[in-house]
N, C-alpha and C positions, 0 to 999 in steps of 0.2 A: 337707067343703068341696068345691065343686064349679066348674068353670072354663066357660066357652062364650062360644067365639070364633065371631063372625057376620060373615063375608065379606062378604055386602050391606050388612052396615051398618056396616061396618067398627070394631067395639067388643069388647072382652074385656068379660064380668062373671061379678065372682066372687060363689057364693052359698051359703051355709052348707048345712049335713045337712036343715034345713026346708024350705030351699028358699027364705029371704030374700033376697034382694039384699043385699050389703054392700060391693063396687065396683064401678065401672064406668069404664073406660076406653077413649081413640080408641087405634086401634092402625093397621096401615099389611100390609097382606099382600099377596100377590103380583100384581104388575102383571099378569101373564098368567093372570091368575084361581087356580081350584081344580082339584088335577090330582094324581095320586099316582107318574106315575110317573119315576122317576128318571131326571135331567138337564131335567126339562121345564121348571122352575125359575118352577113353580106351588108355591101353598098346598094340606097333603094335609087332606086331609076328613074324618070319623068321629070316632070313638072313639080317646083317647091318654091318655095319662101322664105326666107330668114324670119322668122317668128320673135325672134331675141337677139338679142347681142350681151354678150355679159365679159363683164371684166373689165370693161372700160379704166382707165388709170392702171389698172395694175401693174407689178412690176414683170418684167420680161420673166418667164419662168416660174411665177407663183402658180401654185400645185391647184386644183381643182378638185372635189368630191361631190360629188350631187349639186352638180354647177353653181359651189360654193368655194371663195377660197378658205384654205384649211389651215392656212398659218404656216404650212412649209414655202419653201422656194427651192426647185430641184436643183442636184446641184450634185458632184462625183459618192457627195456620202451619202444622200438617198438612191440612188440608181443601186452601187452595193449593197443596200442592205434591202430594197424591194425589185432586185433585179427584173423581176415578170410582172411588173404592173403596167397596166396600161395608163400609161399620161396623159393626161388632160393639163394642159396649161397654157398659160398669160392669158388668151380671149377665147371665148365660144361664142359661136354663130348658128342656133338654134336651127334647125329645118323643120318645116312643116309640109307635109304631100298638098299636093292642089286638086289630084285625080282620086274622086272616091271609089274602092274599088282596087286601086292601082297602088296607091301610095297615102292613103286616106282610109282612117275606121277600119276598125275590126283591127284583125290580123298583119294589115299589113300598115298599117299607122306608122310614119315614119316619126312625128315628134311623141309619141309615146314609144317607138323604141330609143330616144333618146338617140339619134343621130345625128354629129354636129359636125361644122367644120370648125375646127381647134389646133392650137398647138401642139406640141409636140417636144421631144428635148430635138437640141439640133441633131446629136448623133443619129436620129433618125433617118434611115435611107428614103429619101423621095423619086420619084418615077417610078416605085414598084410597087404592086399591092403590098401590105403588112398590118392594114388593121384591123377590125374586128365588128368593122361599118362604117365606122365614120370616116371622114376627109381629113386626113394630117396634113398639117403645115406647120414648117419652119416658123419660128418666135416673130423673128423680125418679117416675116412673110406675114403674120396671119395679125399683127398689130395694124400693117399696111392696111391690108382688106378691111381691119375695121373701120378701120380709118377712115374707106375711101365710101365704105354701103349703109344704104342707111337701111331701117329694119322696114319689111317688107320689099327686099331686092327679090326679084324673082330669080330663081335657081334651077336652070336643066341639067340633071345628070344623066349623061347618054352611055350607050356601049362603044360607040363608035370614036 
């Protein structure tokens, strides 16, 4: 199984050892384009890994904090009262760089800047950049993908 997330077109697809397509999904990555290095709070580029998976069982929409859940579930009365937070919720899918140098150590470390592919609330607009690194997806999107990868999926995020 194989993952490639395309920044220009803003879509994940996942596709078997053939090299089938077997999903495809909008997804939402960084406002400030693609960039690796730490604080830039771009999407990091190349060659990754799913290192974790977390959240397994949860319920659709439980809140995230330091990729733990926090005992909320979003929902119209949290969004009003933390309108400018960035969501984190139901599953996170850990990245790790595979290129040292690139996406790997030091600076430009993609799983020490904590970039993941995660949920999202739905109102989220997908196909456009809007977040601040990481890869958003839709609830019932990003349940699917856990669903379907198992940890250590390789992950290529391109420009193209």
């Amino acid at each position: 199984m194989y993952i490639r997330i395309s920044i220009a077109s803003q879509t994940l697809t996942v596709s078997d050892a053939d090299g089938r397509l077997l999903r495809s999904y909008p997804v939402s990555t960084a406002r400030k384009g693609a960039g690796e290095v730490n604080g830039s709070h771009c999407t990091p580029r190349g060659r990754h890994l799913i290192r974790a998976k977390i959240g397994g069982g949860q319920p659709l929409n439980t809140v995230f904090v330091g990729r733990r859940p926090n005992g909320e579930v979003y929902g119209g009365e949290l969004a009003a009262q933390f309108p400018r937070r960035d969501w984190i919720l139901t599953r996170i899918l850990w990245l790790s760089g595979c290129e040292p140098g690139r996406n790997r150590l030091g600076q430009v470390d993609t799983m020490r800047r904590y970039v993941y592919i995660h949920g999202s609330p739905d109102s989220t607009p997908m196909g456009v950049p809007g977040s601040i690194g990481c890869v958003r997806m839709h609830n019932a999107d990003i349940v699917e993908l856990f669903d379907l990868v198992p940890p250590y999926t390789p992950v290529d995020i391109t420009e193209d």
